[in-house]
N, C-alpha and C positions, 0 to 999 in steps of 0.2 A: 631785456635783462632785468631781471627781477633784483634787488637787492639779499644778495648772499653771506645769509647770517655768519657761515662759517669762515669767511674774511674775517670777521671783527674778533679780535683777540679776549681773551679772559682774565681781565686784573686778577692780581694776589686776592684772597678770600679778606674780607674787610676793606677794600679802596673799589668795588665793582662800585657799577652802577647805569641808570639804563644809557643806551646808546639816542644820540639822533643822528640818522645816517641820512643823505642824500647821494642818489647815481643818477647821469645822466646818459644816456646810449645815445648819438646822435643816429637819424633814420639813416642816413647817407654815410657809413662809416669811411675812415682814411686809410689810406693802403699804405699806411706807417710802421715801421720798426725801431727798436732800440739799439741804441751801441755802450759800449762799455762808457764811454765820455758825458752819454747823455745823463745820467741822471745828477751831475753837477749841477750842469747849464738848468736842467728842470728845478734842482733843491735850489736852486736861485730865483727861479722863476716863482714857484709857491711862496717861498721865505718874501716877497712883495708882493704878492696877490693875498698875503695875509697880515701883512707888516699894520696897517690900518684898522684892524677887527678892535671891538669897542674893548674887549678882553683879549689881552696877547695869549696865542698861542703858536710855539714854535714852529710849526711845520717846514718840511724843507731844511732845516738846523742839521738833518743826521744824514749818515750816508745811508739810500735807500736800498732796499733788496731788491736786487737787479734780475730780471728773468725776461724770455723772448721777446713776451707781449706785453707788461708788465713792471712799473715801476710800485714801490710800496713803499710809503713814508710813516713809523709807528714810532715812539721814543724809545731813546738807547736806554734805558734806565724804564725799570716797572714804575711807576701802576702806566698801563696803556690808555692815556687819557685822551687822544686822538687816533686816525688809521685814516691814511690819504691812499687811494692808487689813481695813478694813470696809466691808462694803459694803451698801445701803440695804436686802438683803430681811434682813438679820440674821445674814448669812454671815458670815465672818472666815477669815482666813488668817495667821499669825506662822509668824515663819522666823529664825533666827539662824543664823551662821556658827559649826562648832565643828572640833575636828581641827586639831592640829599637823601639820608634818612630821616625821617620824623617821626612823629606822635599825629597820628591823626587825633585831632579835637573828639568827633564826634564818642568814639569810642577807645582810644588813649592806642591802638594796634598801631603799627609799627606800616608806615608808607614809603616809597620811591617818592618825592614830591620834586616835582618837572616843575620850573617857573614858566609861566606863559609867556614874559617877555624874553625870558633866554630862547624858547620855541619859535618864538618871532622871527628875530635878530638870526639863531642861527641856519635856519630853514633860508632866509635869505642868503647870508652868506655862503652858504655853499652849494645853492642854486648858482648863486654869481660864478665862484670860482670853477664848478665843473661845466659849466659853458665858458667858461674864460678856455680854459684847458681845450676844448674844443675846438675853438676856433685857432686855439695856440697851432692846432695839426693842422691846420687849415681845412677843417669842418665847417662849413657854413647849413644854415637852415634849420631844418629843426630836429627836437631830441624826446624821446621818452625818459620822463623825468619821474623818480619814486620818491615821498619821502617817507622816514619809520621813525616811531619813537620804539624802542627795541627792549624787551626787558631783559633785565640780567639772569632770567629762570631759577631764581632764588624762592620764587614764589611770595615775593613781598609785592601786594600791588602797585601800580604807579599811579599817583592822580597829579591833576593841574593844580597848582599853589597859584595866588598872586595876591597883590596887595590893595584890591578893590576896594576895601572896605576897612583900608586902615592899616590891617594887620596882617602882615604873610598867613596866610592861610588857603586851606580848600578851594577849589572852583570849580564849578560844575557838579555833577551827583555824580559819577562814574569811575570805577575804578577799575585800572587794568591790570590784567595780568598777560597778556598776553601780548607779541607783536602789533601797532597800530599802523599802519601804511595812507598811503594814498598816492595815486599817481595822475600825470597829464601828459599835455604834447605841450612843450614851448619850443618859441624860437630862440635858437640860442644868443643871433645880436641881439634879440628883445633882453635879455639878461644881461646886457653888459650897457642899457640904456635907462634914463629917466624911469619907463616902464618894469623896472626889477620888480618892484615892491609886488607891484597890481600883479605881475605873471605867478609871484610865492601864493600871494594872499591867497587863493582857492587852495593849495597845499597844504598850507598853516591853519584855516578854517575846516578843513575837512578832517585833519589830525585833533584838532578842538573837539570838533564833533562826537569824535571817540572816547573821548571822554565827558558826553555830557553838553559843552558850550555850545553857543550857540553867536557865530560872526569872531571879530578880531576886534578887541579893545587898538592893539597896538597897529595894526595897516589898515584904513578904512577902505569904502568900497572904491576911492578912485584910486588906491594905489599911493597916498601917502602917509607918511611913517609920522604915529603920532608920538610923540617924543613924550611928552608929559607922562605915559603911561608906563614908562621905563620910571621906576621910582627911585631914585636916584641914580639913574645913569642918562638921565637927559642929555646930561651934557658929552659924555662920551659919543652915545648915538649922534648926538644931532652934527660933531665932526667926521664919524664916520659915514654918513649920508652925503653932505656935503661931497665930501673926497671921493666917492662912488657916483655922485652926480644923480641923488633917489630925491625926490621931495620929501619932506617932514614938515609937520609943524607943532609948536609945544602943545 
């Protein structure tokens, strides 16, 4: 399953902005169904599988659109700053809204500016949670995994910000306008272990790439989360790591 743009909803004109989505298809799908009841039990189940994100986001909090194969979690209220589905064979799809707009420096035009620790953090987190959801159906093994940073087709391009050098700004030479993907094969307990980080980190590095970067400031090569580099959310990350049971260090 490819990640299907036409899922993700269209904020009001003025609150868009680009998407990072994450699906995971397990290869062994679950010969699951929904019932009218279920999608309580599940908005319970997301509403703690997110309760911990270093930045709350409600998911789970509303009542979901309920269909055969299919549950959808989007806010009752516009802008649509998140879109969760689960759906009965043990798939999952999360997506939030990330990206300001700015002033590019270089030439004062108008960017999408993605922070590379928010791309970190939430590339993980909903690696984590669509393997969680996984195994929730009792999916074991493993999953084709996408991730996108997605633009809003505004035609403003997207580029990486971060604070390398002092000052939120630029990073990398690359600007997108376009869809950025990348995919793999994980195991889905590998994402609900110690190993999260290390299974994102080729995800996160390779969405980097498309812009330009080159490695992860924020997960190094063995898979731990360097917390320093979250510039003022050390502290938030390093209890969300903790509670996930990820290594970090400042």
């Amino acid at each position: 399953m490819m990640i299907d743009l036409g899922r993700l909803p269209t904020a009001p004109p003025g609150t868009r902005s680009p998407w990072l989505a994450v699906s995971a298809v397990p290869v062994h799908p679950a010969p699951a169904g929904f019932s009218a009841a279920s999608g309580g039990e599940l908005g319970q189940w997301v509403s703690r599988q997110v309760a911990g994100w270093p930045a709350p986001v409600p998911i789970g909090s509303e009542r979901p659109e309920t269909h055969a194969d299919k549950l959808t979690f989007t806010p009752s209220r516009p802008p649509s700053t998140y879109h969760c589905e689960l759906h009965a064979d043990g798939s999952a799809l999360g997506a939030l809204q990330v990206g300001s707009l700015r002033d590019s420096p270089p030439d004062g035009g108008q960017v999408w500016a993605v922070g590379e620790g928010a791309l970190a953090w939430i590339t993980i987190a909903l690696l984590r949670l669509t393997a969680a959801y996984g195994i929730h159906t009792g999916v074991l093994g493993g999953a084709v995994v996408e991730a996108a940073v997605i633009s809003p087709g505004d035609g403003v391009p997207m580029e990486i910000w971060n604070h390398a050098h002092g000052l939120y700004g630029p990073a990398g030479d690359r600007q997108v306008t376009e869809i950025a993907s990348a995919r793999c094969t994980a195991d889905l307990a590998t994402c609900l272990s110690p190993g999260l980080a290390a299974t994102a980190r080729p995800l996160v590095v390779d969405l980097l790439g498309r812009f330009g970067l080159s490695g992860s400031r924020h997960i190094d090569p063995a898979g731990v989360i360097q917390r320093g580099h979250f510039t003022g959310y050390d502290g938030s990350i390093h209890a969300w790591a903790d509670a996930i049971g990820v290594p970090s260090a400042p």
